[in-house]
PDB file as gemmi writes it, atoms N, CA and C in Angstrom:
CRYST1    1.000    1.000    1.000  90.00  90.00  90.00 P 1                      
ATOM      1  N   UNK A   1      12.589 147.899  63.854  1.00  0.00           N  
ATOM      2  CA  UNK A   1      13.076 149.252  63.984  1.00  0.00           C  
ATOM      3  C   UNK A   1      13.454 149.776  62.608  1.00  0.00           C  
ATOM      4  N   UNK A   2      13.058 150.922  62.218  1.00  0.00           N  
ATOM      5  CA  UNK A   2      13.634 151.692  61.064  1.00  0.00           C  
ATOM      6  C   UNK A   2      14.940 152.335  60.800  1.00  0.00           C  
ATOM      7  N   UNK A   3      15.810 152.040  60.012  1.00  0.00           N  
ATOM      8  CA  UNK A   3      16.944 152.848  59.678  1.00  0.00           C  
ATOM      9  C   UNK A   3      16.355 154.557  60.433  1.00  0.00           C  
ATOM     10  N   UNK A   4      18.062 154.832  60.867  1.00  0.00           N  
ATOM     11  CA  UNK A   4      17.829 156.551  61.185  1.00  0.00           C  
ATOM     12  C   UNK A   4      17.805 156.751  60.535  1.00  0.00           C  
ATOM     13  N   UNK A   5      17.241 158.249  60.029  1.00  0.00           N  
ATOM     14  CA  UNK A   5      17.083 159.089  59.164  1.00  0.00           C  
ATOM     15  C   UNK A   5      18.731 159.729  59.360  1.00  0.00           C  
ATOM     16  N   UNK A   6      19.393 161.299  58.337  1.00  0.00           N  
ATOM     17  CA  UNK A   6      20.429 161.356  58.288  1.00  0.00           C  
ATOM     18  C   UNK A   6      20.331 162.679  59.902  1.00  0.00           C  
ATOM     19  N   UNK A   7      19.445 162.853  60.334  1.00  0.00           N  
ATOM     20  CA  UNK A   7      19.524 163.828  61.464  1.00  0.00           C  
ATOM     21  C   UNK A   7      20.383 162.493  62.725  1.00  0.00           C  
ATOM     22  N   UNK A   8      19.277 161.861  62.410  1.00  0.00           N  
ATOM     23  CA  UNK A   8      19.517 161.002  63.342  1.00  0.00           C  
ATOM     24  C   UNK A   8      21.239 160.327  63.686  1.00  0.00           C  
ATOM     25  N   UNK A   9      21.470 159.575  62.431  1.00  0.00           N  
ATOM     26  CA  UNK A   9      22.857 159.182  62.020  1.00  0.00           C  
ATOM     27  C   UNK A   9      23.864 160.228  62.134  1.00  0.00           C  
ATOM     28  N   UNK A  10      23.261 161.968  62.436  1.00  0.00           N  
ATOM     29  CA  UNK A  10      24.663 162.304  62.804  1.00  0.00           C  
ATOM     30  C   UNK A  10      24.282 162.633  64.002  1.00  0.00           C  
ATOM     31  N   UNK A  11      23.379 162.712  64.827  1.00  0.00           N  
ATOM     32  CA  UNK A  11      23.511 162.949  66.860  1.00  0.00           C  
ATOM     33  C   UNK A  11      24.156 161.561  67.107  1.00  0.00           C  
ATOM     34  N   UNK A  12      24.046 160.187  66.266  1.00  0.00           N  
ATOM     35  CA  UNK A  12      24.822 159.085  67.193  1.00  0.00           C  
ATOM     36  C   UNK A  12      25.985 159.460  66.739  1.00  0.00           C  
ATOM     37  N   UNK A  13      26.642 159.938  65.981  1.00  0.00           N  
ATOM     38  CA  UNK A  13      27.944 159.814  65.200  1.00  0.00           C  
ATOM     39  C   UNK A  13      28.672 160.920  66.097  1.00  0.00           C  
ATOM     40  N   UNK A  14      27.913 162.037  65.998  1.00  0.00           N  
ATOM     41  CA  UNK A  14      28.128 162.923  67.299  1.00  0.00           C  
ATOM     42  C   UNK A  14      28.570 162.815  68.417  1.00  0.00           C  
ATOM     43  N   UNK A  15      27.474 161.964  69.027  1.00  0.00           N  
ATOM     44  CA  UNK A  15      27.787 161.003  70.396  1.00  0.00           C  
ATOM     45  C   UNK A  15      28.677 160.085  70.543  1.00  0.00           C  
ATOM     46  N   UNK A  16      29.046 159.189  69.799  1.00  0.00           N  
ATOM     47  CA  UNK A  16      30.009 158.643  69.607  1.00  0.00           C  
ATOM     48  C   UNK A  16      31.758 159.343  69.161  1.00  0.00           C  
ATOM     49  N   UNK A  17      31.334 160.316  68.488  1.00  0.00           N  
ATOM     50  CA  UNK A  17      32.915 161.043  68.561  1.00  0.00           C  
ATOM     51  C   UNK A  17      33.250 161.686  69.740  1.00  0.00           C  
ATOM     52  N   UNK A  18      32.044 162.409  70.712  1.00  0.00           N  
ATOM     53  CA  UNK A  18      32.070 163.103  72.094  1.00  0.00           C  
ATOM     54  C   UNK A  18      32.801 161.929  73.493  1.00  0.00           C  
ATOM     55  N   UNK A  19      32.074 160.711  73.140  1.00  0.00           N  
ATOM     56  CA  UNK A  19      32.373 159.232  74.271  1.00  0.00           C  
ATOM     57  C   UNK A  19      33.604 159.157  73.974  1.00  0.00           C  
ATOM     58  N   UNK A  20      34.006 158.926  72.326  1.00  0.00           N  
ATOM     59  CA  UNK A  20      35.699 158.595  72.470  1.00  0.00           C  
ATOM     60  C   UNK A  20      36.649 159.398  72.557  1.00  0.00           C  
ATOM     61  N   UNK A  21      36.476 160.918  72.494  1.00  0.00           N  
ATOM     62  CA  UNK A  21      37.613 161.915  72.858  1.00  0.00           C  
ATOM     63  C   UNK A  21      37.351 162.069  73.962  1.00  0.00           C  
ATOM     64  N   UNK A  22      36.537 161.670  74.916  1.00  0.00           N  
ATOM     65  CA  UNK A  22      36.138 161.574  76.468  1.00  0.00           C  
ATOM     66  C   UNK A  22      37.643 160.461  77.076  1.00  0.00           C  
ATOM     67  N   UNK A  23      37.211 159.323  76.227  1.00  0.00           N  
ATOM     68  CA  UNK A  23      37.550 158.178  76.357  1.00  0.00           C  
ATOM     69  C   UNK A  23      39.063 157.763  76.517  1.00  0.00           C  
ATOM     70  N   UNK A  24      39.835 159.325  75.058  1.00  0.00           N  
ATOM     71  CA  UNK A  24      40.964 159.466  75.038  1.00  0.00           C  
ATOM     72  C   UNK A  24      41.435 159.990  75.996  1.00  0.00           C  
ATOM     73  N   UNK A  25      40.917 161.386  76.416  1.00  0.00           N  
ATOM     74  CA  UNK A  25      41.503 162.317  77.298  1.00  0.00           C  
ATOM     75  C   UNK A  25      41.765 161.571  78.926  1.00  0.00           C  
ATOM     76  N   UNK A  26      40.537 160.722  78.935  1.00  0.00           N  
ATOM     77  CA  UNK A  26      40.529 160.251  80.168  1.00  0.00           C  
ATOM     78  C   UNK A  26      41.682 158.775  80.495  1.00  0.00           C  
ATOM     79  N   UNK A  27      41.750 158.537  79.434  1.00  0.00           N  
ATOM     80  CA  UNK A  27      42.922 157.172  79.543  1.00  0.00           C  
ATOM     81  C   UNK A  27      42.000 155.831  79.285  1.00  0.00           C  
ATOM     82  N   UNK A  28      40.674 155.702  78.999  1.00  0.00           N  
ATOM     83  CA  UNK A  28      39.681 155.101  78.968  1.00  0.00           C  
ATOM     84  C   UNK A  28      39.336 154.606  80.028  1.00  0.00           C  
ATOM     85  N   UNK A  29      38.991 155.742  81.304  1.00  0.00           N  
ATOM     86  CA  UNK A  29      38.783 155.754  82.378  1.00  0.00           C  
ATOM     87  C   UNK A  29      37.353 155.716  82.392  1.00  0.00           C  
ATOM     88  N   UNK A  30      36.080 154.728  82.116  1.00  0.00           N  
ATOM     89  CA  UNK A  30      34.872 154.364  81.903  1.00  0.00           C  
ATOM     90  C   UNK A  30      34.199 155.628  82.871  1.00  0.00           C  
ATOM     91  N   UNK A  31      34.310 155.565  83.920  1.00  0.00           N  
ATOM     92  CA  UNK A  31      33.759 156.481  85.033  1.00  0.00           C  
ATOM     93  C   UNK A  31      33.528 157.451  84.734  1.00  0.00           C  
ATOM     94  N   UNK A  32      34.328 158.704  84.464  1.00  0.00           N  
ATOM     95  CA  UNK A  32      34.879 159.837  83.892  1.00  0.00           C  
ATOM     96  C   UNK A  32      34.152 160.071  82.657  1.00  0.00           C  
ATOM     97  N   UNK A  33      33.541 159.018  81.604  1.00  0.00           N  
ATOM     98  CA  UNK A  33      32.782 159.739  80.646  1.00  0.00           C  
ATOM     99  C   UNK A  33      31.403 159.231  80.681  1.00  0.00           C  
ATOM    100  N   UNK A  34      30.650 158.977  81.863  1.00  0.00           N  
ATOM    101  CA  UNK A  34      29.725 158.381  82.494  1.00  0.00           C  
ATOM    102  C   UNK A  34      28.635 158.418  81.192  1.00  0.00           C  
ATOM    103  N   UNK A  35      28.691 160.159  81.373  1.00  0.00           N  
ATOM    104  CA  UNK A  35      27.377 160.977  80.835  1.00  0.00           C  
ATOM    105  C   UNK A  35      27.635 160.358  79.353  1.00  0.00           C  
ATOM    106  N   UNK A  36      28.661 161.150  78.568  1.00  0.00           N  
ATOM    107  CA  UNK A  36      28.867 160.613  77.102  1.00  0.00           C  
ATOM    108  C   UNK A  36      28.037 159.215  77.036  1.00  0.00           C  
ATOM    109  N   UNK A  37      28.875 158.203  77.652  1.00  0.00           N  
ATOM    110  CA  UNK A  37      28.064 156.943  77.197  1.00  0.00           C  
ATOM    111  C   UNK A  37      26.855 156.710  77.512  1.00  0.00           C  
ATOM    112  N   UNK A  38      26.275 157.480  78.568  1.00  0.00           N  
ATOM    113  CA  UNK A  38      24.484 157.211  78.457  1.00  0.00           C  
ATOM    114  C   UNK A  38      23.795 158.278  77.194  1.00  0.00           C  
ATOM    115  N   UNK A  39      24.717 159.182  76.837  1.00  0.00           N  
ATOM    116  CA  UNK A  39      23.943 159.565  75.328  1.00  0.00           C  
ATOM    117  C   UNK A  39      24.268 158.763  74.000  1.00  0.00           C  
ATOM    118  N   UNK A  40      25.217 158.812  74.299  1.00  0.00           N  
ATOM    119  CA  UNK A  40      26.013 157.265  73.151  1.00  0.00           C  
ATOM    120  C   UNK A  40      24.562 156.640  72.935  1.00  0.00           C  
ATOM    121  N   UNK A  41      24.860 155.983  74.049  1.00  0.00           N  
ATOM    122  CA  UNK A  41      23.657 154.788  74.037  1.00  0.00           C  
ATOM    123  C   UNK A  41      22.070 155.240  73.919  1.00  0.00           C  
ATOM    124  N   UNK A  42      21.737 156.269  74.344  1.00  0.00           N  
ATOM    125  CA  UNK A  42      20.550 156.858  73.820  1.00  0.00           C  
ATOM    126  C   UNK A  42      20.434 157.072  72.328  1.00  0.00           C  
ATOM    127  N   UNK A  43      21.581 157.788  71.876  1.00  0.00           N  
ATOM    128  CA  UNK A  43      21.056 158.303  71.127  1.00  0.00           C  
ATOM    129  C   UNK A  43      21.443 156.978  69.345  1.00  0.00           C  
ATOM    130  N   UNK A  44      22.151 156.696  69.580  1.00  0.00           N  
ATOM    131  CA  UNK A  44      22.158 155.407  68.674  1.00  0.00           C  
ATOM    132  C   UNK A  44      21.336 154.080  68.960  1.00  0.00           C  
ATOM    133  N   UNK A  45      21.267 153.449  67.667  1.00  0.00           N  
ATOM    134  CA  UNK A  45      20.516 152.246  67.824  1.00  0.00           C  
ATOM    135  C   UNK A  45      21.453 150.958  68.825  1.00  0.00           C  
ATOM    136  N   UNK A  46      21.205 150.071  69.791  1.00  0.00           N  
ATOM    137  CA  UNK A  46      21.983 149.203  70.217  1.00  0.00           C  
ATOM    138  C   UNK A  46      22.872 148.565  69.103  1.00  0.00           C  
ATOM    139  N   UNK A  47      22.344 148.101  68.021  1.00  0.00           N  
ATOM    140  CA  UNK A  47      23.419 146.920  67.087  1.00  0.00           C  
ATOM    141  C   UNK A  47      24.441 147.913  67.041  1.00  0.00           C  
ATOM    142  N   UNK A  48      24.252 149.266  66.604  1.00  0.00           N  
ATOM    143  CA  UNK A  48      25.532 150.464  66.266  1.00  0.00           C  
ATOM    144  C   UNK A  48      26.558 150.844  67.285  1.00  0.00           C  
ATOM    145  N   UNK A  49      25.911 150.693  68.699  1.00  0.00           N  
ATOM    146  CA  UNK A  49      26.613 150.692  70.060  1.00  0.00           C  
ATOM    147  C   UNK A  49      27.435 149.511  70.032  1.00  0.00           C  
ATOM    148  N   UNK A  50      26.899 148.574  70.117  1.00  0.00           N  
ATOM    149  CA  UNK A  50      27.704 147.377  70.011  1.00  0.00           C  
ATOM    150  C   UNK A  50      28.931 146.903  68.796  1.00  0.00           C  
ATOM    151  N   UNK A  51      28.527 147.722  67.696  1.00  0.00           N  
ATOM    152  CA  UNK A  51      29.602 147.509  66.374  1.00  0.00           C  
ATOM    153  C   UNK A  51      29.979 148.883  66.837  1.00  0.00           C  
ATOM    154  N   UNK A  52      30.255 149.993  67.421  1.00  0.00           N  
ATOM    155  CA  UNK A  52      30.937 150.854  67.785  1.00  0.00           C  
ATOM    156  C   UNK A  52      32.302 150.737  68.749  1.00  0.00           C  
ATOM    157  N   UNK A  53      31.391 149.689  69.390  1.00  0.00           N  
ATOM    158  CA  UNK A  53      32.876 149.688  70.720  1.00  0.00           C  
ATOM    159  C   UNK A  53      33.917 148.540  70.147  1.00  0.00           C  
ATOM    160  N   UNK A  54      33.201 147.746  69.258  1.00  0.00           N  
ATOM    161  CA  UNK A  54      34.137 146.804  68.652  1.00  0.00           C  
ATOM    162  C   UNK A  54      34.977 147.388  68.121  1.00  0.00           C  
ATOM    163  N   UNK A  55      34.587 148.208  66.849  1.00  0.00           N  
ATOM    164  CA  UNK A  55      35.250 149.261  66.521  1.00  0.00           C  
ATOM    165  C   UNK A  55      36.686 149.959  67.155  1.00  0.00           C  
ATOM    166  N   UNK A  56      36.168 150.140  68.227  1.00  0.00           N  
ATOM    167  CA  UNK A  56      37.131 151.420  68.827  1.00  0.00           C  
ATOM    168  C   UNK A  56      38.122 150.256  69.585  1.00  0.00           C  
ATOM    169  N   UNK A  57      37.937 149.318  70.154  1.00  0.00           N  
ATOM    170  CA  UNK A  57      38.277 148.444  70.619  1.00  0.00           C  
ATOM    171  C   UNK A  57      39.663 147.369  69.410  1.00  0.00           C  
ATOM    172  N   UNK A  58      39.064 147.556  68.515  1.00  0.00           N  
ATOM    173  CA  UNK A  58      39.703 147.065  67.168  1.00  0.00           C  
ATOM    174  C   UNK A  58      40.685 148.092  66.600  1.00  0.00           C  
ATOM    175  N   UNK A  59      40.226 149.266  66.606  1.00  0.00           N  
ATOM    176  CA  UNK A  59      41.404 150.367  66.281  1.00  0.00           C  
ATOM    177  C   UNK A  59      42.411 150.897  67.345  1.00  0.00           C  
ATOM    178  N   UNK A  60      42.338 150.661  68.682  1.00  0.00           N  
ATOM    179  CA  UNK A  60      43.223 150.612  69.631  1.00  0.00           C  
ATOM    180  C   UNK A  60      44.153 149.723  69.714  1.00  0.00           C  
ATOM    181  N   UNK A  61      43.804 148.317  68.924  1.00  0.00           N  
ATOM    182  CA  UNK A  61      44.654 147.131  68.972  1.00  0.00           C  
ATOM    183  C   UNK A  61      45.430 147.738  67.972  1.00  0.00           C  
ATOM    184  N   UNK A  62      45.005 148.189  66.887  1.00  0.00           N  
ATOM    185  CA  UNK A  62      45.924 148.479  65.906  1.00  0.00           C  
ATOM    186  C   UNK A  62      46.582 149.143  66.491  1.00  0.00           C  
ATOM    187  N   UNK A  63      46.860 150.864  66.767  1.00  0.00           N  
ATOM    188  CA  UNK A  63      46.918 151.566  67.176  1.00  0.00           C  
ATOM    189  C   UNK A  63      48.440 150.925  68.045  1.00  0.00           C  
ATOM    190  N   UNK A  64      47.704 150.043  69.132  1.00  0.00           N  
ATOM    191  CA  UNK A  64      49.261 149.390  69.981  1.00  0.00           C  
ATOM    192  C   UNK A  64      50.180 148.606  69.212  1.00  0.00           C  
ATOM    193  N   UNK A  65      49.577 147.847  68.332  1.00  0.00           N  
ATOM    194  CA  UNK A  65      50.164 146.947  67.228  1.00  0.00           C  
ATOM    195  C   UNK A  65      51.009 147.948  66.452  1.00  0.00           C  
ATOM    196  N   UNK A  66      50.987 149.325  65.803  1.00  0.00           N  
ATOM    197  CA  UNK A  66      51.875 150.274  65.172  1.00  0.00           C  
ATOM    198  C   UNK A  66      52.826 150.184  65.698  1.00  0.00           C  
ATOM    199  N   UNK A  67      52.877 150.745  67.217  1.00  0.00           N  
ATOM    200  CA  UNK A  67      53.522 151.384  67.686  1.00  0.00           C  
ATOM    201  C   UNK A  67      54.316 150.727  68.768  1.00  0.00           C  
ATOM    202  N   UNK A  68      53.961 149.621  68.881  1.00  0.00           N  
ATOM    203  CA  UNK A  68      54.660 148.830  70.011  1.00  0.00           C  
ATOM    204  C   UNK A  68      55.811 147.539  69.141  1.00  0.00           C  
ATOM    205  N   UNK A  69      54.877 147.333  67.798  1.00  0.00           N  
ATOM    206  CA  UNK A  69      55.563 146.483  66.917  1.00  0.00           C  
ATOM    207  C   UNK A  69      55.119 144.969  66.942  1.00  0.00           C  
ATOM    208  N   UNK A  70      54.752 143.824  66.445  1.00  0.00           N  
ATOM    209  CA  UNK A  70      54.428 142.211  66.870  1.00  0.00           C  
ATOM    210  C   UNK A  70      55.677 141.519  67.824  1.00  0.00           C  
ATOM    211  N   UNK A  71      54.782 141.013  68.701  1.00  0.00           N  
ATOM    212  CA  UNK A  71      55.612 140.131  69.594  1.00  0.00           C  
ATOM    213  C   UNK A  71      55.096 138.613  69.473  1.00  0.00           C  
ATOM    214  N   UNK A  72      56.245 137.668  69.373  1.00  0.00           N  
ATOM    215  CA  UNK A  72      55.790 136.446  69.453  1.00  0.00           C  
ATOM    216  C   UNK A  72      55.470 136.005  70.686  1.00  0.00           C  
ATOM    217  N   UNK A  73      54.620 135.132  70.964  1.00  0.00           N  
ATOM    218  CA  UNK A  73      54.498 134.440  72.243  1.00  0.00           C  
ATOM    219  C   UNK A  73      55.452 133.205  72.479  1.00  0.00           C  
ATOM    220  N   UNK A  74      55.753 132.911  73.688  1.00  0.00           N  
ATOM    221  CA  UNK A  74      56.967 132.031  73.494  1.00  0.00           C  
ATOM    222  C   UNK A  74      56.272 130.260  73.000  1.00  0.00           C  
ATOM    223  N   UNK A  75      55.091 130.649  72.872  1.00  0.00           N  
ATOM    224  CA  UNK A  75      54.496 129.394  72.408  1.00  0.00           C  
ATOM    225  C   UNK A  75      54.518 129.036  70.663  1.00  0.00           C  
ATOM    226  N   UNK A  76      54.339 130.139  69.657  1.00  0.00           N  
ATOM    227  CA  UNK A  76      54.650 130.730  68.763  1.00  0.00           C  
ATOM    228  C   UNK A  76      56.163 130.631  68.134  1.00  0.00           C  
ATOM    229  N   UNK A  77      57.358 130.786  69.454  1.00  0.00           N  
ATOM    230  CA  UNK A  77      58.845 130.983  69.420  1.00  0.00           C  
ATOM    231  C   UNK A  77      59.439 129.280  69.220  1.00  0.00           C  
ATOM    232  N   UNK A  78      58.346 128.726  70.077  1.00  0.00           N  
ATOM    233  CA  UNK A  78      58.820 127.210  69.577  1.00  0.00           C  
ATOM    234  C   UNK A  78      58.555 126.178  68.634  1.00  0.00           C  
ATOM    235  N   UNK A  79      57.320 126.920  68.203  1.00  0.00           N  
ATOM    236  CA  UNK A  79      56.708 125.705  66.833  1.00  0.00           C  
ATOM    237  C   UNK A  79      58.523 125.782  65.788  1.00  0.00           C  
TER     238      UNK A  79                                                      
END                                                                             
């Protein structure tokens, strides 16, 4: 497969900013942004889908990690 061209690289980038303010609004209620993610996935290459949700998946951890603060596990509490 060939690198997108830059048209290309911005309808997935597109699609991908449309899936995750879907994603937000909805509470990441999968159902609810049905459509988004079948253009997501159209319109980007799979490896980019797949390093996308990691992505978003990875910045949500942060995201709870800010704002919630580190918790030890009590397994952690006893070493």
């Amino acid at each position: 497969m060939s690198a997108p061209n830059a048209v290309q690289r911005k309808a997935c980038w597109d699609a991908r900013d449309l899936l995750w303010n879907c994603l937000d609004v909805n509470n990441d209620q999968a159902p609810a942004c049905e459509k988004f993610q079948k253009d997501f996935e159209a319109m980007c290459p799979a490896q980019w889908v797949k390093h996308f949700d990691k992505r978003r998946d990875f910045l949500k951890y942060k995201e709870k990690l800010e704002k919630d603060g580190f918790q030890l596990t009590k397994v952690e509490e006893q070493q």
